[in-house]
Short mmCIF file of the C-alpha atoms (twelve columns), coordinates in Angstrom:
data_MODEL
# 
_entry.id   MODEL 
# 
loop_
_atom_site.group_PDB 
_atom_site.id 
_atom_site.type_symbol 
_atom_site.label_atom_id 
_atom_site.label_alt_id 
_atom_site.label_comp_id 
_atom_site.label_asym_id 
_atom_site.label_seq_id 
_atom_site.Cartn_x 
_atom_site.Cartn_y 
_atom_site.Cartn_z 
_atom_site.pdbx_PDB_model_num 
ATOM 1  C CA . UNK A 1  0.833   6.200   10.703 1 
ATOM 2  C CA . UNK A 2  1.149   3.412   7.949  1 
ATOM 3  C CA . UNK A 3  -1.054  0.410   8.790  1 
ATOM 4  C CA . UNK A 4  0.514   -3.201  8.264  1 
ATOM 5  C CA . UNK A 5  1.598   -3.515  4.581  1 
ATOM 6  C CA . UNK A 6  2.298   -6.682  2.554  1 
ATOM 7  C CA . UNK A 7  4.522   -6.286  -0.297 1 
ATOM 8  C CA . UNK A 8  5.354   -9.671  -1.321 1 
ATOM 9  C CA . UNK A 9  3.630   -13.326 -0.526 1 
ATOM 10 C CA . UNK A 10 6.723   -13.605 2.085  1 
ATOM 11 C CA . UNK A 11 7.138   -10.565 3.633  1 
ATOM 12 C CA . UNK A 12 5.616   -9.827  7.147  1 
ATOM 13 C CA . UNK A 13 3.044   -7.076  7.249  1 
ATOM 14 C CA . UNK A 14 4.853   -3.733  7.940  1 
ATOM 15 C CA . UNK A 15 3.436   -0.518  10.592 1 
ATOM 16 C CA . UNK A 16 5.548   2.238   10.980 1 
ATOM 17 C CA . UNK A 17 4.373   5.126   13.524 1 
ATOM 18 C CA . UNK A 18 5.206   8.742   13.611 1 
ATOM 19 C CA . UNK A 19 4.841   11.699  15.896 1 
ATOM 20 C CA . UNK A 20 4.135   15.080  14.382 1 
ATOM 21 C CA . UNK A 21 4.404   18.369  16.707 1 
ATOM 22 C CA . UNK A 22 5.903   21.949  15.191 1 
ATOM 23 C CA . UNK A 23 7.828   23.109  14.748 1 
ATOM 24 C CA . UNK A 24 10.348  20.383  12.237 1 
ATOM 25 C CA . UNK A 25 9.645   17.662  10.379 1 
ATOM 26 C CA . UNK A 26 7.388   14.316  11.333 1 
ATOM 27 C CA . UNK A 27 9.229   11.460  14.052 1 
ATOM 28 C CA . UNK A 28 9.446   7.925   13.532 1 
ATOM 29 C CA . UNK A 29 8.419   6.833   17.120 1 
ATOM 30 C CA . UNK A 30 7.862   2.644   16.362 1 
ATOM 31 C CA . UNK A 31 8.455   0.104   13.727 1 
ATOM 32 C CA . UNK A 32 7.206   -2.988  13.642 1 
ATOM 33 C CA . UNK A 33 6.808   -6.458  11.230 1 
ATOM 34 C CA . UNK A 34 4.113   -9.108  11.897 1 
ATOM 35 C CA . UNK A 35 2.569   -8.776  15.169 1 
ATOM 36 C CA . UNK A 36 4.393   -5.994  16.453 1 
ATOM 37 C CA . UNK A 37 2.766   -3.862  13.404 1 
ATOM 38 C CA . UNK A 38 -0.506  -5.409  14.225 1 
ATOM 39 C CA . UNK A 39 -0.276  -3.737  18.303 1 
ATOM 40 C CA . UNK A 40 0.883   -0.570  16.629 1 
ATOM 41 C CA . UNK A 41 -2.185  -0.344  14.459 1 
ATOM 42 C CA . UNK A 42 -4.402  -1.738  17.260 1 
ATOM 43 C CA . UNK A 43 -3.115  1.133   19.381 1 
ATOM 44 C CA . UNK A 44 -3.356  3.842   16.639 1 
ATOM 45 C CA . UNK A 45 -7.149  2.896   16.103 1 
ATOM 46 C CA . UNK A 46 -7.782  2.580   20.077 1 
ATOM 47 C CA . UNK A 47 -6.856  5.781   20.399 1 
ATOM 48 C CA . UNK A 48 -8.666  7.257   17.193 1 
ATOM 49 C CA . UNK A 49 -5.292  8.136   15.280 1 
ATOM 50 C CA . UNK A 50 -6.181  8.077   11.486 1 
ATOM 51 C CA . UNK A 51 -3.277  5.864   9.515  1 
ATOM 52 C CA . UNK A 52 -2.950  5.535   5.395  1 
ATOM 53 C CA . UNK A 53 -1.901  2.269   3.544  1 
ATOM 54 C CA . UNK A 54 1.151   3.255   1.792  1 
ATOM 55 C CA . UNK A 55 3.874   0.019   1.093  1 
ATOM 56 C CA . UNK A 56 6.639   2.292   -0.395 1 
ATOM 57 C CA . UNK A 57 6.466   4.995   2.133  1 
ATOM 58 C CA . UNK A 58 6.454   2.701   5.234  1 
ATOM 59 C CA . UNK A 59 9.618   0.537   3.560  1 
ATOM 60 C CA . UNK A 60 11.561  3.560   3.168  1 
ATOM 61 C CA . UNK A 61 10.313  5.052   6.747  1 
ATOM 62 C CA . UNK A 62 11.068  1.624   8.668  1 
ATOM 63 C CA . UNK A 63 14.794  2.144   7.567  1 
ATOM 64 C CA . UNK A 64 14.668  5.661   9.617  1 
ATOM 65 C CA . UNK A 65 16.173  5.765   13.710 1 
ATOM 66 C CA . UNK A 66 13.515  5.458   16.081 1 
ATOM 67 C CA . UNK A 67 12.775  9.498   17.407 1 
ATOM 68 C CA . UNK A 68 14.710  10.920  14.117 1 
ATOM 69 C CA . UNK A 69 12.952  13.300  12.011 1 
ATOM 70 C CA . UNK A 70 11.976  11.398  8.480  1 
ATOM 71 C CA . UNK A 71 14.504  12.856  6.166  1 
ATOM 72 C CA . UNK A 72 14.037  15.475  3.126  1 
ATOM 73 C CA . UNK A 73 13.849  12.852  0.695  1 
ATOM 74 C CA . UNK A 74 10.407  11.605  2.065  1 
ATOM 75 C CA . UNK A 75 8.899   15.106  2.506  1 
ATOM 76 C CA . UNK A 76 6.857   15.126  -0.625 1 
ATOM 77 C CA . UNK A 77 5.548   11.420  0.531  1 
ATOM 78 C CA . UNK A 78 4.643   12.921  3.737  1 
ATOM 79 C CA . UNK A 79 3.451   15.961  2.606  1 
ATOM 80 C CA . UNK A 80 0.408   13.273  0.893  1 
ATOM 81 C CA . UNK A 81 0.040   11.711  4.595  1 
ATOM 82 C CA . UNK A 82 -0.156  14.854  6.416  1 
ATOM 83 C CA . UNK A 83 -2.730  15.990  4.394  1 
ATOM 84 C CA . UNK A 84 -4.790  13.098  4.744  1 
ATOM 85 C CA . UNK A 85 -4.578  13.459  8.058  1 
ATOM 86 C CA . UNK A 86 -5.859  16.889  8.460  1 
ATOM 87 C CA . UNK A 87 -8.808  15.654  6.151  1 
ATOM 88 C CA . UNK A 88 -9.502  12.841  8.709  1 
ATOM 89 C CA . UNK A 89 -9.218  14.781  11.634 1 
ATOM 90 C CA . UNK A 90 -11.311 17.252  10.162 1 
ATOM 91 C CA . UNK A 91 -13.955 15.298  9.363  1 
ATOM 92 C CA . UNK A 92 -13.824 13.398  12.940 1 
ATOM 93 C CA . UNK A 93 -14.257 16.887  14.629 1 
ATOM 94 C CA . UNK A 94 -16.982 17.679  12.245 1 
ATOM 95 C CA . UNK A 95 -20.885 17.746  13.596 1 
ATOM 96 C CA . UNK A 96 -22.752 15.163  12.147 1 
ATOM 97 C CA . UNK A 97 -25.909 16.318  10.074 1 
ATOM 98 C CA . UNK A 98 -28.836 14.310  10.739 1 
ATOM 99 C CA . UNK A 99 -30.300 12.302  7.252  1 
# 
């Protein structure tokens, strides 16, 4: 998930979501400007879904069909995102160690 982005002074902040199962590629699943990117990242952290801060990639995935796999152009973009969000996950599932 991309968290609200602001690329210019008068641009609305930006969230897009995506859905990830295997087998293919990441979904778009929602898009949103303003406060419609605010409820998606309100939702993503309610329900403990890690998201990255990436302008570029969420302009170019905003322009993708709702439920469409992203296309081949973003896959090395994407390949960056999913493997931040193993790391996160990861590290949620991991035991703490006490100090």
């Amino acid at each position: 998930m991309s968290p609200p982005t602001q690329t210019s002074p008068t641009r609305r902040p930006l969230a897009v979501a995506l859905h990830y199962a295997e087998p293919g590629a990441p979904r778009v699943v929602a898009v949103g400007r303003g406060e419609l990117a605010q409820r998606i990242i309100e939702t993503a952290r309610e329900h403990g879904i890690p998201f990255e801060v990436n302008a570029p990639l969420a302009e170019a995935l905003s322009t993708v069909e709702l439920e469409t796999e992203i296309p081949i152009e973003l896959y090395g973009a994407m390949a960056v995102i999913l493997a931040f969000i193993l790391r996160a996950s990861q590290a949620a599932r991991a035991p703490s160690l006490p100090p």
